[in-house]
N, C-alpha and C positions, 0 to 999 in steps of 0.2 A: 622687222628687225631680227636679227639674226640671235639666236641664244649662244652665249657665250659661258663655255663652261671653265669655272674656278678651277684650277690648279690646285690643289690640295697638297702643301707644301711639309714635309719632315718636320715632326715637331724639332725632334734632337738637332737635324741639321739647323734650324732657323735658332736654338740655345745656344750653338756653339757659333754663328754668326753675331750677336749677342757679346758674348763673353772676349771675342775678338775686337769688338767695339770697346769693353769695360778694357781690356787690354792695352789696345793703343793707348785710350785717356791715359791708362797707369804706367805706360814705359815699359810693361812687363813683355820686353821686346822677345826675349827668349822662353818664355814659359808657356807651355802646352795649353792647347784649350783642350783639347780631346781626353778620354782619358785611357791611356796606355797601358799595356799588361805589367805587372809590379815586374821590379826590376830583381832580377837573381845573379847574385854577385859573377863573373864572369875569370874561373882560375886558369892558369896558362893551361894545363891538361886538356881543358874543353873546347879549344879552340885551336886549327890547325892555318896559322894566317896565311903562309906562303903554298898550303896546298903540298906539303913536299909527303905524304902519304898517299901510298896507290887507290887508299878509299875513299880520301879526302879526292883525289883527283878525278874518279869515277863521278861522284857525285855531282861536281863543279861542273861535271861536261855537263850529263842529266840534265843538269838543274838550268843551265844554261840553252839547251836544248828546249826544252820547258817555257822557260821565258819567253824563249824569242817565239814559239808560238802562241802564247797567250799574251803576246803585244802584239804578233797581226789578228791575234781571233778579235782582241778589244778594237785596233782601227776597222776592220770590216764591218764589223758589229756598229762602226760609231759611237760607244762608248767613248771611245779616247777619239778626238780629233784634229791630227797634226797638221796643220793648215797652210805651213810655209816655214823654211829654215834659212835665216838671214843668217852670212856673213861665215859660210861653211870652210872658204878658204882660211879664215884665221887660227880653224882649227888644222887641215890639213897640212898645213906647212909646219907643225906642231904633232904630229901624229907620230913619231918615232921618238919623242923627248918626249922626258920626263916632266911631267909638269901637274899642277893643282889644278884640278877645276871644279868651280865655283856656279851654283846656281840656286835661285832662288825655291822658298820650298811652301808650298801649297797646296800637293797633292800628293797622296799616296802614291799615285802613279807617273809623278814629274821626272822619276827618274829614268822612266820609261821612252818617255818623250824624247830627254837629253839624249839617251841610247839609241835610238832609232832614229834622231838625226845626224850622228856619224857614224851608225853601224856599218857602215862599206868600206869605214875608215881604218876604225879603232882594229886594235890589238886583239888579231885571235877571234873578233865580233864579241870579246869580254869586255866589259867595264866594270873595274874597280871602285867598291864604293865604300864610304862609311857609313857603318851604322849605330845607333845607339844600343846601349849591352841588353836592356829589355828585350828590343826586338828580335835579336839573337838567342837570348835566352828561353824568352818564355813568350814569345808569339805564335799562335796556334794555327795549326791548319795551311795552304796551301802556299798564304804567304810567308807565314814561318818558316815553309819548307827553304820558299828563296833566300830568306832574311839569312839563314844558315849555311845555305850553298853555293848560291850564286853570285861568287868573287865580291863576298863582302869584309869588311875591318872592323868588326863591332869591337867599339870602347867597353872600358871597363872601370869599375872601381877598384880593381884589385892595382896593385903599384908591380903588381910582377908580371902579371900581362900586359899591362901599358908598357914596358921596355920589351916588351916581344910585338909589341904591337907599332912600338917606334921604327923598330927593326925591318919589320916586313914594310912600313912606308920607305923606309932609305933604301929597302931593296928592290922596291917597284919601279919608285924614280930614277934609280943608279940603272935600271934596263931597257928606261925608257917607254914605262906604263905611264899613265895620264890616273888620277885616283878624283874621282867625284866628293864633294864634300859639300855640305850647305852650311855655310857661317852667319845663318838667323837662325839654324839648332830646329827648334820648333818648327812643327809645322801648322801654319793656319790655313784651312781650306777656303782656296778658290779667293784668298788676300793678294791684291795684285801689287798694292806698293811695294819697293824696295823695303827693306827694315835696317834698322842700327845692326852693325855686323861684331860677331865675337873676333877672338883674334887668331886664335887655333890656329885654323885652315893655314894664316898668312904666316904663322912662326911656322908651321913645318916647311911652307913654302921657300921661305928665309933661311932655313937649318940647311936645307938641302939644296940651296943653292939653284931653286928650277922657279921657273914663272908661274903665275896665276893665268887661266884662260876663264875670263869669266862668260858664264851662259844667265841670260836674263830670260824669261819665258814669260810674254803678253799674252793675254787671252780676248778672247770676244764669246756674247752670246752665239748660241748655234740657235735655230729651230727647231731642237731636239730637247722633249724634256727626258731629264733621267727619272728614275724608279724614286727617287727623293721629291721629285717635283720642282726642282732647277731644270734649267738650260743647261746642257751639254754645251760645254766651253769650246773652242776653238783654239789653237795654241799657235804663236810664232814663237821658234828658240830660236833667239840671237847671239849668234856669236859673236864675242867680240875680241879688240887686239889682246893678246897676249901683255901682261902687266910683269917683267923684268925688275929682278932685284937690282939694286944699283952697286955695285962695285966699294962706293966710297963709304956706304951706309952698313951699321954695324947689324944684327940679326933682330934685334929688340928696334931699330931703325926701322928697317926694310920690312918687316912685320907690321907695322905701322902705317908705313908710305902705301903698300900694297893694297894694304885694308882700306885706305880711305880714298884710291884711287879708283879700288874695285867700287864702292859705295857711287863712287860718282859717276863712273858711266853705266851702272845701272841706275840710277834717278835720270840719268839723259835719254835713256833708252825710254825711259816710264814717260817720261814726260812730252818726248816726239810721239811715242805711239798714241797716248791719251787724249793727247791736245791741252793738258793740264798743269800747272804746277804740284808738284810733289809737296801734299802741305798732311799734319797728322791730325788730327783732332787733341785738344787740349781738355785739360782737366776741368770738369763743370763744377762749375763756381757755386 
């Protein structure tokens, strides 16, 4: 018989696996397991959204330049593994308009994924994204570097940068950038259902008058363990149609309709790729 050696698995990863379990039961659909660098309030001064600074613009390139090679060193490497991009044409026909898009959020590096299956596409090989004001503020080191430079919209608490921050979204869309956004907030690692969605993402969608394109990302085990002692995931990003405000539907409407249209062909997508019903765990009795 062959000896078969145990995997020796991340404590911390297998606690935050855990705590995404205690999660589901509780509904606590938007709330972190991980735990995040504290959050430092975010003033208009600190943040340049539209880039309209020749340093801020330096940077942007850099940091962009950066990225895209530290998303082929990861696929080379196998770290990250894109495995297949369904339904690419729903974005391209959307590639010059302005529009939301929408994907689910599980990895650090999900948004890398999204990026490099329409980087041949997108705008400039940029993608716009949001981010939350922590990661902007006070996240360390090389991702921090991106989190700051590389065509992000980090939220705020402050009320006077959110209307600079509204701003520079009405000006993205009005030029016909596409802005990445994930409306379950949190991110739970390597959580493959859909989750109950916030409404954000679909009222700016609504304000501004542009569609939702939502991106679902399936995964599978690889035969690769990572440095944690999982399986190296395998990724499909699926695009899917473009979700249209309706005309007759007022903004608090069409924010609504969008959201729960988006919900639902991401459960369809979950559930053809699964083989499974989309079901949560319930609170123990």
């Amino acid at each position: 018989m062959e000896n078969q050696v145990e995997i020796q698995k991340d404590p911390g990863r297998l606690a935050i696996i855990e705590k995404i379990k205690q999660f589901e039961r509780e509904e606590r659909w938007a709330q972190d397991v991980e735990d995040d660098p504290p959050t430092i309030p975010l003033r208009p001064e600190m943040v340049d959204y539209l880039n309209e600074k020749i340093l801020s613009r330096f940077w942007m390139k850099f940091a962009n330049i950066l990225a895209r090679n530290f998303i082929n060193s990861l696929l080379r490497k196998k770290i990250m593994i894109l495995k297949e991009v369904k339904g690419l044409e729903n974005y391209v026909e959307m590639k010059r308009k302005g529009a939301i898009i929408t994907c689910n959020h599980f990895n650090a590096m999900d948004n890398f994924a999204v990026y490099k299956a329409i980087e041949k596409h997108v705008y400039h090989r940029e993608l716009v994204k949001v981010c939350r004001e922590g990661n902007y503020t006070n996240f360390p080191g090389f991702y921090g570097f991106l989190f700051k430079h590389c065509n992000t919209l980090p939220l705020s608490s402050v009320a006077s940068t959110m209307k600079n921050f509204m701003h520079a979204v009405k000006t993205y869309l009005a030029q016909g950038r596409q802005i990445l956004i994930y409306p379950e907030q949190a991110m739970w690692w390597n959580y493959r259902k859909p989750r109950p969605l916030a409404s954000g993402a679909f009222k700016m969608a609504a304000e501004n008058n542009v569609p939702v394109i939502p991106f679902f990302i399936t995964m599978q085990d690889s035969d690769i363990v990572d440095s944690d002692g999982f399986f190296v995931q395998e990724y499909t990003v699926n695009i899917l149609k473009p979700i249209f405000p309706k005309e007759e539907l007022s903004v608090r409407q069409n924010a609504e309709f969008m959201k729960n249209e988006n919900y639902s062909v991401w459960k369809k997508v979950y559930e053809e790729f699964y083989g499974i019903p989309l079901v949560y765990s319930e609170e123990e009795k």
